[in-house]
Residue, then its C-alpha position, 0 to 999 in steps of 0.5 A: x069398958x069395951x063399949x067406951x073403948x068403942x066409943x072414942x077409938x076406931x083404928x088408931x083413931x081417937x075421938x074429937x068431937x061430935x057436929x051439931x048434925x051428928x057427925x063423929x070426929x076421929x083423928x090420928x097424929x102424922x106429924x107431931x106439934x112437938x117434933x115440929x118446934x110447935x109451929x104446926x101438926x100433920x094429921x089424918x081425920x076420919x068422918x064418917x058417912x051417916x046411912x039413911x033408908x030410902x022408899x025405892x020406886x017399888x015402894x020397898x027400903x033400901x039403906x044408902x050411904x055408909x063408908x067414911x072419909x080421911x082428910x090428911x090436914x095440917x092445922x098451925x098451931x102458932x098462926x091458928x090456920x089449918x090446911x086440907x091436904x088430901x081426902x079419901x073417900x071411902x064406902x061401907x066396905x072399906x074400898x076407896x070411892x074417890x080422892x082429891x088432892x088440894x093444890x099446895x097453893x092454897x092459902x090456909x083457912x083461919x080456925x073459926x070461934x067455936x067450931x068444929x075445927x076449933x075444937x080439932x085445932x085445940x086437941x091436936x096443937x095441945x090447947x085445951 
């Protein structure tokens, strides 16, 4: 029971989805579809950064990578549009590494068939 617990919750997180690649999808509901007449949804999703071994110079391992990003976004559920709003990068230890804010001018993206953020949109607007 604990180990799935694990598996689709990190932090008030919940599991989405997992990338062809390998990446864990988390995300956590900032603005609800329903308290916002279900035109759209704010939420934070976490990626996490995958650690990889590397042979130094020396000809020893050492391990890279590690930490995970949290990307506030705003997906439409009405127009099936999504927006990045601010990401947050984070390293192995929790400190913050680096931000970006992306300009309110942007104009959204349109959610691809059978993509990631497909399965993201259907989760958080309540699709599936």
């Amino acid at each position: 029971m604990t180990i799935s617990a694990c598996l689709y919750s990190q932090d008030g997180f919940q599991y989405v989805t997992t990338s062809k690649d390998g990446t864990d999808y988390y995300y956590q509901i900032s603005s609800d579809v329903d308290s916002n007449m279900g035109l759209y949804t704010d939420f934070w999703l976490k990626t996490g950064i995958s650690i990889k071994k590397i042979k130094t110079k020396s000809g020893k391992y050492s391990t890279t990578g590690g930490g995970y990003f949290l990307t506030f976004m705003r997906v439409s559920c009405l127009e099936k549009t999504y927006l990045f709003k601010n990401t947050i990068k984070y390293d192995s230890a929790g400190k913050v590494i680096g931000t970006h804010d992306f300009p309110i001018a942007d104009e959204p993206k349109p959610v691809v068939p059978n993509s990631v953020i497909e399965t993201i949109y259907k989760t958080v607007c309540r699709k599936e």
